[in-house]
N, C-alpha and C positions, 0 to 999 in steps of 0.2 A: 317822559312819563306817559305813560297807556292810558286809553280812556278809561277801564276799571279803575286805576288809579286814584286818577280825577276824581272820578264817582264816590268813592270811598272816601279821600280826601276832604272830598266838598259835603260830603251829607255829615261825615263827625263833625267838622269845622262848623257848618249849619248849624247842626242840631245842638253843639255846648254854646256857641254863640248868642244864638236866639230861644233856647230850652224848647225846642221840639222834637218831637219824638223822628229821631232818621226815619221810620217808618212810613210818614206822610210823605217822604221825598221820590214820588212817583215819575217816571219821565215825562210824563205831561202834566204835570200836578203844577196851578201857576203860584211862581214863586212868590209874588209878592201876598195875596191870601194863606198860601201856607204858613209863610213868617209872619205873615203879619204885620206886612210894613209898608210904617207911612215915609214921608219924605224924609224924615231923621235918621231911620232905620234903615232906608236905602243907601244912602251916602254909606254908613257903616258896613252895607253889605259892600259897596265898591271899595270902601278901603280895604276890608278883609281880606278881602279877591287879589287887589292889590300888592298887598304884604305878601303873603303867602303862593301866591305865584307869579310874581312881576309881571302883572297882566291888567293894562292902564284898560279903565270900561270910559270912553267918552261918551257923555250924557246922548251922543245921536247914537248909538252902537246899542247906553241902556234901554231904550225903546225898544228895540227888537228882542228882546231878552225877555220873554213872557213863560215859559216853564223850564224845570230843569233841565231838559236837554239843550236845552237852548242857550243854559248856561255852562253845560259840559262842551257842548260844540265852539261856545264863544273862546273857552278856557284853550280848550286841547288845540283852536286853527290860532291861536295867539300865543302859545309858549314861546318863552324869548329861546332861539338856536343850544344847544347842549356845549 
C-alpha cells in the first residue's frame, strides 16, 4: 500500500469512525485534539488501526504518535510484508 493510500484510507476510516470532518486531518494536525480523544477513544483508535491494517500500536510506540503524519509514517514503516 502507498503512503497516499494510507492517507486516504486513514482520513475516511477517521473521519466515519470518530464524525470529523477529513478536512481537519492536516499532517501536522495532532491527533488526539483533532478526534477528540480521551483514553477510551484511543484504545478504539488502536484497535482501528489494528483491524484494518495489522499493525499492533504498543502503548511505548503510541507516545510517539503525536499528528497525522506520525501516524502515516507509523502505519506505512509497520505494514505486515505483501
Amino acid at each position: 500500500m502507498t503512503r497516499n493510500e494510507i492517507i486516504e484510507k486513514v482520513n475516511a476510516l477517521l473521519a466515519e469512525e470518530f464524525v470529523v470532518d477529513a478536512e481537519a486531518f492536516t499532517p501536522n494536525a495532532n491527533v488526539k485534539d483533532t478526534l477528540s480523544l480521551d483514553s477510551l477513544s484511543l484504545v478504539d483508535l488502536v484497535a482501528l488501526i489494528q483491524q484494518n491494517y495489522k499493525v499492533k500500536i504498543p502503548v511505548t510506540d503510541l507516545r510517539t504518535i503525536v499528528t497525522f503524519n506520525d501516524l502515516y509514517d507509523y502505519i506505512e514503516s509497520h505494514q505486515p510484508s505483501a
